[in-house]
C-alpha positions as CSV (number, residue, x, y, z in Angstrom):
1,X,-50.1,-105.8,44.2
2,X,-49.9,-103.6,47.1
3,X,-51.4,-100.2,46.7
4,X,-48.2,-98.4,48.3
5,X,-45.7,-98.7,45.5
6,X,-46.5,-96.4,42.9
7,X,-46.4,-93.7,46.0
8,X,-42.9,-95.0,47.0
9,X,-41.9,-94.4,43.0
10,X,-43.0,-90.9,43.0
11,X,-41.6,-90.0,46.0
12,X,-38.0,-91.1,45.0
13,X,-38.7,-89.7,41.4
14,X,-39.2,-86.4,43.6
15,X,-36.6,-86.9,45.7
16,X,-33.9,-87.3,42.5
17,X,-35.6,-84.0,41.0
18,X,-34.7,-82.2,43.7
19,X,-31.1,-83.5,44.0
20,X,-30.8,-81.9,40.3
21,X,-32.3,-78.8,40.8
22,X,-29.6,-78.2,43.7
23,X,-26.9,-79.3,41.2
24,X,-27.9,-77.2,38.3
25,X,-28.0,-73.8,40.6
26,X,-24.9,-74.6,42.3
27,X,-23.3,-75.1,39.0
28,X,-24.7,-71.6,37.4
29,X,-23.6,-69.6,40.9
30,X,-20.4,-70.8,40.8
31,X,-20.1,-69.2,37.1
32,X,-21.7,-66.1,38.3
33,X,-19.0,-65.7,41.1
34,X,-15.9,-66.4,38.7
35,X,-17.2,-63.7,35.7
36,X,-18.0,-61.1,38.8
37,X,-14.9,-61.5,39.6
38,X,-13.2,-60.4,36.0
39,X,-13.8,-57.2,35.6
40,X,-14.9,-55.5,31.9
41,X,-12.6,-53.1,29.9
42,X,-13.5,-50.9,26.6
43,X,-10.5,-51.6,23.7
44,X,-9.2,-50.1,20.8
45,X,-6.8,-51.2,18.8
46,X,-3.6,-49.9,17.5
47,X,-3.7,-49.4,13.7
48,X,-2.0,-47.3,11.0
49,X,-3.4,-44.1,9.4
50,X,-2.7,-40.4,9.1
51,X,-3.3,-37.9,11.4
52,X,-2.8,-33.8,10.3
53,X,-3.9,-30.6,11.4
54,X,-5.6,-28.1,8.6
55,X,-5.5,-24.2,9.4
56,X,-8.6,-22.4,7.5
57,X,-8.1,-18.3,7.1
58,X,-9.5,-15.8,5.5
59,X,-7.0,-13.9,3.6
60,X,-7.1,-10.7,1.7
61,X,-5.7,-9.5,-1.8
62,X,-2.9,-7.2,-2.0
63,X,-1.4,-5.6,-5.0
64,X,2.0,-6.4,-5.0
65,X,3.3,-2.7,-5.4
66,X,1.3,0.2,-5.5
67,X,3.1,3.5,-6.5
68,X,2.2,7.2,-5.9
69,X,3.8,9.4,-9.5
70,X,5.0,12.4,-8.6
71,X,6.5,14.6,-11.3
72,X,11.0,15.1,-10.9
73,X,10.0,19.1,-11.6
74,X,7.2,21.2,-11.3
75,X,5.0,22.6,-14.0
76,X,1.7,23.0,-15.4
77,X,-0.2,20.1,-17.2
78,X,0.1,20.0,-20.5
79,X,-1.7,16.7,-21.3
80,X,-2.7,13.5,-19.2
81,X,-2.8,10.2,-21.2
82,X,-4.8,8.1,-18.4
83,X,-7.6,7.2,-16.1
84,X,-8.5,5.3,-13.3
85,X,-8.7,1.4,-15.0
86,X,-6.1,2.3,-17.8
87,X,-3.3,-0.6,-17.7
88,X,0.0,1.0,-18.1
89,X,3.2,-0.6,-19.0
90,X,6.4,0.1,-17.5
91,X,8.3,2.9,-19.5
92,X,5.1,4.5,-20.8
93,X,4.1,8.0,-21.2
94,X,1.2,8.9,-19.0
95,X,1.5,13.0,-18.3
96,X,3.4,15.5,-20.2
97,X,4.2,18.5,-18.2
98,X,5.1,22.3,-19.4
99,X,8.0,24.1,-18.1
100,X,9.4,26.7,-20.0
101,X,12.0,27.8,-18.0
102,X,13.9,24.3,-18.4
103,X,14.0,24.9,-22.5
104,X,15.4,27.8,-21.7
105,X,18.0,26.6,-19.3
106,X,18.8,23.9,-22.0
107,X,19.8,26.2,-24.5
108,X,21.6,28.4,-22.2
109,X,23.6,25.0,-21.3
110,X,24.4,24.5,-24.6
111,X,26.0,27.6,-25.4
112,X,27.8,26.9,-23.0
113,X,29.4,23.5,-24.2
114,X,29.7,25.1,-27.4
115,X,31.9,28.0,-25.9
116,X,33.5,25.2,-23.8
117,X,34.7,23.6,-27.2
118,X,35.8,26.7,-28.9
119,X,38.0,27.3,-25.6
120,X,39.7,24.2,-25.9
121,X,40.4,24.7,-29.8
122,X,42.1,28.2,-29.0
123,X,44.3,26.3,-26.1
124,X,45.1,24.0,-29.0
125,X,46.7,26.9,-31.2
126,X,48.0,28.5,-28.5
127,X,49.9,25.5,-27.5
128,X,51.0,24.6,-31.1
129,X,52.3,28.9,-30.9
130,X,54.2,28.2,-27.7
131,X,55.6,25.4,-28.6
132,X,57.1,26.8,-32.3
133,X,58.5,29.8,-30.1
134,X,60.5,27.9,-27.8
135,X,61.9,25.5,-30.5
136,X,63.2,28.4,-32.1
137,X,64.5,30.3,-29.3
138,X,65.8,26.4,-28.2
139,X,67.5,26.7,-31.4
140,X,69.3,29.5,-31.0
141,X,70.3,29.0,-27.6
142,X,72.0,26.3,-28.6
143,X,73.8,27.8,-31.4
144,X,75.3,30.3,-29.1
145,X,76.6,27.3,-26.3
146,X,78.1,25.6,-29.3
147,X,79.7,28.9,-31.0
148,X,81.3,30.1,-27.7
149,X,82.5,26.6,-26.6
150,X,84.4,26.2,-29.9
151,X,85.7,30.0,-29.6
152,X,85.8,31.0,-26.4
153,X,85.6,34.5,-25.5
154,X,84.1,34.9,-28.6
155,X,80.2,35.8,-27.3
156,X,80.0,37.7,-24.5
157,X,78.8,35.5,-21.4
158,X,75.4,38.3,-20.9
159,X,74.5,37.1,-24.5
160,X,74.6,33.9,-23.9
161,X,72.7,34.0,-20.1
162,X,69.7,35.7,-22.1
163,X,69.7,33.6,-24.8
164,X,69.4,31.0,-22.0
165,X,66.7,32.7,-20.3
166,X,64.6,33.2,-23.6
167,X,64.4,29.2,-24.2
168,X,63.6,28.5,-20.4
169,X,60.8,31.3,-20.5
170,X,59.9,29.9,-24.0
171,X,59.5,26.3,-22.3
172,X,57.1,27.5,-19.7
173,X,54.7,29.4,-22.1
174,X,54.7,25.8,-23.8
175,X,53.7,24.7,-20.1
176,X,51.2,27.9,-19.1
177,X,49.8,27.0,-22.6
178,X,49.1,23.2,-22.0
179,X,47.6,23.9,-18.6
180,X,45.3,26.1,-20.4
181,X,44.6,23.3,-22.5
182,X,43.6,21.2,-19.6
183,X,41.9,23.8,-17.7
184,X,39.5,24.2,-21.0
185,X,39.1,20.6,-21.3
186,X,37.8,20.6,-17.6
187,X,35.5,23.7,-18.1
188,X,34.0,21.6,-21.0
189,X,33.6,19.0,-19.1
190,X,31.5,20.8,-16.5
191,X,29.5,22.4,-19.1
192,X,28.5,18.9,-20.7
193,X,27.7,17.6,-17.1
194,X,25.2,20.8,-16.5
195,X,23.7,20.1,-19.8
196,X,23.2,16.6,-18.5
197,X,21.8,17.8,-15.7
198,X,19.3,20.0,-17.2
199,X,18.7,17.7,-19.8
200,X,17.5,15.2,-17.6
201,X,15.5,17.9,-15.6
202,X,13.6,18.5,-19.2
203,X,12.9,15.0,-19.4
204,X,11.2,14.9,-16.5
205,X,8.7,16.9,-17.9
206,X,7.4,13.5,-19.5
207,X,6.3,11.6,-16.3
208,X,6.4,8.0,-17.3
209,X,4.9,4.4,-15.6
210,X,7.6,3.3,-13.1
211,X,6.2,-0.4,-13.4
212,X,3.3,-2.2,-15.1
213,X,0.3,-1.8,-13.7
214,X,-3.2,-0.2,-13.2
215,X,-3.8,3.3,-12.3
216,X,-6.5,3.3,-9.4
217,X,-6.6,6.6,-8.8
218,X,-5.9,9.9,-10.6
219,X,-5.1,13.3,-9.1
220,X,-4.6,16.0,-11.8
221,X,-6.4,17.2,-14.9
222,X,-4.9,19.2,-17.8
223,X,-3.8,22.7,-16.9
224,X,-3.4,21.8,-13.4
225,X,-0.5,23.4,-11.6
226,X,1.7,20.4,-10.0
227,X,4.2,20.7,-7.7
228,X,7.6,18.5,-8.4
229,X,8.0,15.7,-5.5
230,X,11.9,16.5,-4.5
231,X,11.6,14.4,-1.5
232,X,9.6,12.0,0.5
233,X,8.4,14.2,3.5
234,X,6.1,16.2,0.3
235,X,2.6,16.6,1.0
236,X,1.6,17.5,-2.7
237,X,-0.6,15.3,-4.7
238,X,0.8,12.9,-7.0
239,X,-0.4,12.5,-11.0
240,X,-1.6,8.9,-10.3
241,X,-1.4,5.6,-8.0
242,X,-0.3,2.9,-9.8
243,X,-0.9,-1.0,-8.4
244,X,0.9,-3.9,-9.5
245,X,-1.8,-6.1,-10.5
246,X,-0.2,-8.8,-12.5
247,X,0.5,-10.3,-9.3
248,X,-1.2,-10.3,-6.1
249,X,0.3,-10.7,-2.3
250,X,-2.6,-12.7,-0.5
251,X,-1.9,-11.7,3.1
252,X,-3.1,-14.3,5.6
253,X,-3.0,-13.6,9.5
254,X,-1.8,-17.3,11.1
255,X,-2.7,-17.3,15.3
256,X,-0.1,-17.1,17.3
257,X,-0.4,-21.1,18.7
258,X,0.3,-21.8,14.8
259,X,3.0,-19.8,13.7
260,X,5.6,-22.6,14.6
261,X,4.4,-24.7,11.9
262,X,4.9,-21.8,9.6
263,X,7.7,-22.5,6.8
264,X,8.5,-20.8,3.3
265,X,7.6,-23.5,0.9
266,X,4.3,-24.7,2.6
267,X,1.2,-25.3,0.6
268,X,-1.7,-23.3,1.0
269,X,-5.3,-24.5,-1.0
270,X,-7.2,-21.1,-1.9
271,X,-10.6,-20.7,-2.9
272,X,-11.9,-17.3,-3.9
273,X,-15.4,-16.8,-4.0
274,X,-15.9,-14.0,-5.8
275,X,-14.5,-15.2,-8.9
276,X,-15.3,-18.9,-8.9
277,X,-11.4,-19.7,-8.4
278,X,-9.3,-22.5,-6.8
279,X,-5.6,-23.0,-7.0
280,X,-2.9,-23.7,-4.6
281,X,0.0,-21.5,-3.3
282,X,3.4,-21.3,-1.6
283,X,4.3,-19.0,2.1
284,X,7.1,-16.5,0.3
285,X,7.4,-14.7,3.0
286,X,6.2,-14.0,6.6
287,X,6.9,-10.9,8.9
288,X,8.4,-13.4,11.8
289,X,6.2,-10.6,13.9
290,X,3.5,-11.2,16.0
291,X,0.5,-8.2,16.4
292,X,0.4,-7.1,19.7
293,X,-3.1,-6.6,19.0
294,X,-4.1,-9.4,16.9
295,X,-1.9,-12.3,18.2
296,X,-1.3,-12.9,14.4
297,X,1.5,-13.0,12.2
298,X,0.8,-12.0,8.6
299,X,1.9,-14.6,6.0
300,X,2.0,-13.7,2.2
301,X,0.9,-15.9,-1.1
302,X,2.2,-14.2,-4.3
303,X,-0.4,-15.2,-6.9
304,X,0.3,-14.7,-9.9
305,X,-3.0,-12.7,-11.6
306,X,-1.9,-12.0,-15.6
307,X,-5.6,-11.9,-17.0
308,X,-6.3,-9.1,-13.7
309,X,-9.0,-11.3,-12.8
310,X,-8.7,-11.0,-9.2
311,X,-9.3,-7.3,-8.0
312,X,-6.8,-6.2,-5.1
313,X,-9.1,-6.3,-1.6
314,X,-10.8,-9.0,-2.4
315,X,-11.0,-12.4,-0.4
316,X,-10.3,-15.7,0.2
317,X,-10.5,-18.7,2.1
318,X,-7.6,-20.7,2.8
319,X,-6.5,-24.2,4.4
320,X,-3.1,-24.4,5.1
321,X,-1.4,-27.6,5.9
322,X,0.1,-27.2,9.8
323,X,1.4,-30.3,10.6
324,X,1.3,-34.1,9.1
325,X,2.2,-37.5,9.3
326,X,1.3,-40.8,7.3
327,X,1.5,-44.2,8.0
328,X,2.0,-44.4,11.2
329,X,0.6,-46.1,14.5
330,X,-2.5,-44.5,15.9
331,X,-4.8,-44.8,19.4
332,X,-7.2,-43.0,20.9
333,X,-6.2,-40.2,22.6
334,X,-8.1,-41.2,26.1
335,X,-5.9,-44.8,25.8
336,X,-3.3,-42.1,26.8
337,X,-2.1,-41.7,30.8
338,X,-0.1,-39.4,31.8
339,X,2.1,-40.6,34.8
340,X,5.0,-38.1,35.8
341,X,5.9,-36.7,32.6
342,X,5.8,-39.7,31.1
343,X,3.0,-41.0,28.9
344,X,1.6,-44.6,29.4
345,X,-0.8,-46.7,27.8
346,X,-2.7,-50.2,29.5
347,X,-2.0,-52.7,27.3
348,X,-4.2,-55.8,26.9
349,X,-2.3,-58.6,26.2
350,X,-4.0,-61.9,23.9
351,X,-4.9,-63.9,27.4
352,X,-6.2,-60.5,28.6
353,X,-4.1,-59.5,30.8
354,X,-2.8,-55.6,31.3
355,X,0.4,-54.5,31.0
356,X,1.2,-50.6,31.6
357,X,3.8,-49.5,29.2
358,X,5.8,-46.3,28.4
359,X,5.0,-44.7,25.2
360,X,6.4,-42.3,23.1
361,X,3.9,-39.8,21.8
362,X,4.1,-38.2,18.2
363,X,1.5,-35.4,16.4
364,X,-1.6,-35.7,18.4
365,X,-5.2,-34.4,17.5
366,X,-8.4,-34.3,19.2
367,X,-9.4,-37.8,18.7
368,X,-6.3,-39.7,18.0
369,X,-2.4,-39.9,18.8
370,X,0.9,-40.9,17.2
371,X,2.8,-43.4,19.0
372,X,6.2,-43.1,17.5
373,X,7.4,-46.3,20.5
374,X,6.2,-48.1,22.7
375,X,3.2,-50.2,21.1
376,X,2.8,-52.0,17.7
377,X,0.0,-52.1,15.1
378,X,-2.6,-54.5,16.3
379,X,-1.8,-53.8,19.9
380,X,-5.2,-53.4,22.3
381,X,-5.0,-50.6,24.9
382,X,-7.9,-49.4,27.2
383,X,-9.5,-46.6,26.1
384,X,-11.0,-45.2,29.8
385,X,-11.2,-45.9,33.3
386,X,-7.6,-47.1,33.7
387,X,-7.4,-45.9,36.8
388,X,-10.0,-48.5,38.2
389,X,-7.1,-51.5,36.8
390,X,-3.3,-52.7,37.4
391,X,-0.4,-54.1,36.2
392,X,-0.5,-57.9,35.4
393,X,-4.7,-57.9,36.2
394,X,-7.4,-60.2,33.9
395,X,-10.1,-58.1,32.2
396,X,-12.8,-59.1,29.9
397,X,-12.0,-57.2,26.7
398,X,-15.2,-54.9,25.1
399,X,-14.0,-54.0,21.8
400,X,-14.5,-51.4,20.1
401,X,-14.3,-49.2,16.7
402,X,-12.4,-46.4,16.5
403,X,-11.0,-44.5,13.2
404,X,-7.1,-45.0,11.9
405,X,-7.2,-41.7,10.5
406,X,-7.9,-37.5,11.7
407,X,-7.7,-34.2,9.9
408,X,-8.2,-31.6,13.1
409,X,-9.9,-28.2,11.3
410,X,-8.5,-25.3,12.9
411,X,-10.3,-22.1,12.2
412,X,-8.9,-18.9,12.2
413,X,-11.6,-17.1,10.8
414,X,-13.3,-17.7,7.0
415,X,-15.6,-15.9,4.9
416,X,-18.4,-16.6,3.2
417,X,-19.9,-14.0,0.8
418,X,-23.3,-15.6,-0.1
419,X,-24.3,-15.6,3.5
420,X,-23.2,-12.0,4.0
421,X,-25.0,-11.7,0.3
422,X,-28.4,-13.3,2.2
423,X,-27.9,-11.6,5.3
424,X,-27.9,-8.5,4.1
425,X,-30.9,-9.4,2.3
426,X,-32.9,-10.2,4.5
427,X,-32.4,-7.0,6.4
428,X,-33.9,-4.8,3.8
């Protein structure tokens, strides 16, 4: 056996080793080159949730009426039936003033009515008087007419032109007397009217509660001099302020980027510290106003507040719902491109391929955007970079998660009694 073969053998087992290894790195290079040349996108999916926007405001208590009580007439205090807290209802007696000159000018107005009434009895009689006269002198005009027509000649004509003058003058006393009658009647009639008048002056000498309410503040005392309010330019002091407690106006102030979602109607969720409360509420009303100063537009929530629980100035927090949708097809806001004025999205189609398409663009928040048309749920649109890719090119899809739903918090301001509790604390 010659000594050269097993050095042949390992020098073609070498040889054939080497022919592999070439064949293996050529192979792995030639994958290298085709994924460098398909560039990598990030992904998100198209899916269906809700996207809304929540204002949160402090808001402040109102009463819903509060009423200064100024006495009709002036007069001295007799008595006072309240005090700051007192809950009055409408109708109620709270003062009594004492003017003595009005009882007098009551009476006097009396006497007069009754004068009034005795006038119009005596225009009565003297009617009834008139009238008897001129249906006898009537009478006997007539008598004369008849006597001279059947005899004529026989009465001289001057007899008969007086007897004719008595009945007309008879008939106008019976005229003078019912005129009487009515001017009587009218005098009566202005003497009852100044009675009411005074009457009604008198009874403003009980000062009673215009509404129901509180009184939170009082002004006079017994034997207090107070001047009647006869109009509203008065600077004297009223008896008492009265607030309309048994419901509230919560006054919110919405910014002025938000007061186009404003509505009567919409739902407000309230918490109230202070009293441990939560409820909801409905906008009644809005001032359609914007504060020069502020950039706000007060919004009121009447709250209804039988049991008084809720003190007028106090606050509240508030999240009012601005703007909502449900159900409906959601991306990432950054899948979004605006080209023109015309919002785009690039589309990644199942062989991955892009494809830029026109989108229309609903309620958008800070993470996430409605897309009323243009994709579908389940669509995949690139979420960054788009810029870097085009129309119709390959790209190797990185997936990834991203949320169906958004509530964007607004804040317009909230607070939060414990911490100005704890603050002020720790300042002592």
């Amino acid at each position: 056996m010659s000594p050269r073969l097993p050095v042949a053998a390992v020098a073609a087992c070498a040889l054939c080793a080497a022919f592999g290894i070439t064949a293996c790195h050529s192979g792995s290079s030639s994958t290298e080159a085709n994924a460098a040349t398909v560039p990598a996108a990030q992904v998100a999916t198209a899916q269906r949730g809700d996207i809304s926007h929540v204002l949160t405001l402090a808001g402040q208590f109102q009463p819903y009426q509060v009423v200064d009580v100024h006495p009709k007439v002036s007069g001295y205090m007799r008595q006072i039936n309240v005090d700051i807290g007192d809950v009055v209802h409408q109708g109620e007696t709270i003062a009594t003033l004492e003017v003595p000159e009005l009882r007098a000018q009551l009476r006097q107005t009396v006497f007069e009515m009754q004068q009034s009434n005795e006038e119009i009895v005596r225009a009565q009689h003297e009617i009834a008087r008139a009238q008897a006269v001129h249906a006898a002198v009537h009478a006997e005009s007539a008598r004369l007419r008849q006597a001279a027509a059947a005899q004529p000649g026989l009465i001289a004509q001057q007899e008969l032109d007086d007897a004719l003058a008595k009945d007309l003058s008879s008939e106008a006393q019976v005229d003078a007397a019912k005129a009487a009658m009515a001017a009587a009647k009218e005098h009566a009639g202005a003497a009852k009217a100044d009675n009411e008048r005074v009457e009604a002056l008198h009874n403003y000498t009980n000062v009673t509660a215009p509404l129901e309410g509180v009184i939170i503040w009082r002004y006079a005392d017994t034997g207090a001099l107070i001047q009647g309010g006869t109009n509203s330019n008065s600077q004297d002091l009223p008896i008492v302020r009265i607030s309309q407690s048994d419901v509230l106006r919560l006054r919110v102030p919405v910014p002025e980027d938000d007061v186009k979602y404003i509505h009567e109607g919409d739902v407000l969720r309230v918490r109230v510290d202070a009293v441990s409360r939560s409820f909801t509420g409905k906008v009644v009303r809005f001032t359609r106003n914007v504060n020069y100063e502020t950039r706000t537009m007060e919004t009121e929530v009447d709250v209804p507040n039988k049991d008084l629980s809720i003190a007028p100035g106090m606050y509240a927090n508030t999240a009012l719902q601005l703007a909502q949708v449900k159900n409906v097809v959601t991306i990432p806001v950054e899948a979004l491109v605006l080209n023109g004025n015309q919002e785009t999205v690039y589309a990644v189609g199942a062989n991955g391929h892009i494809h830029i398409r026109d989108v229309v663009v609903g309620l958008q928040g800070s993470k996430l955007a409605e897309i009323k048309s243009g994709l579908e749920s389940g669509d995949r649109v690139i979420t960054g970079g788009q810029e870097k890719y085009q129309d119709g090119e390959e790209i190797s899809p990185l997936q990834v998660s991203t949320p169906a739903s958004e509530t964007v918090q607004e804040t317009g301001g909230t607070i939060d009694l414990k911490a100005d509790e704890s603050s002020a604390g720790g300042s002592r």
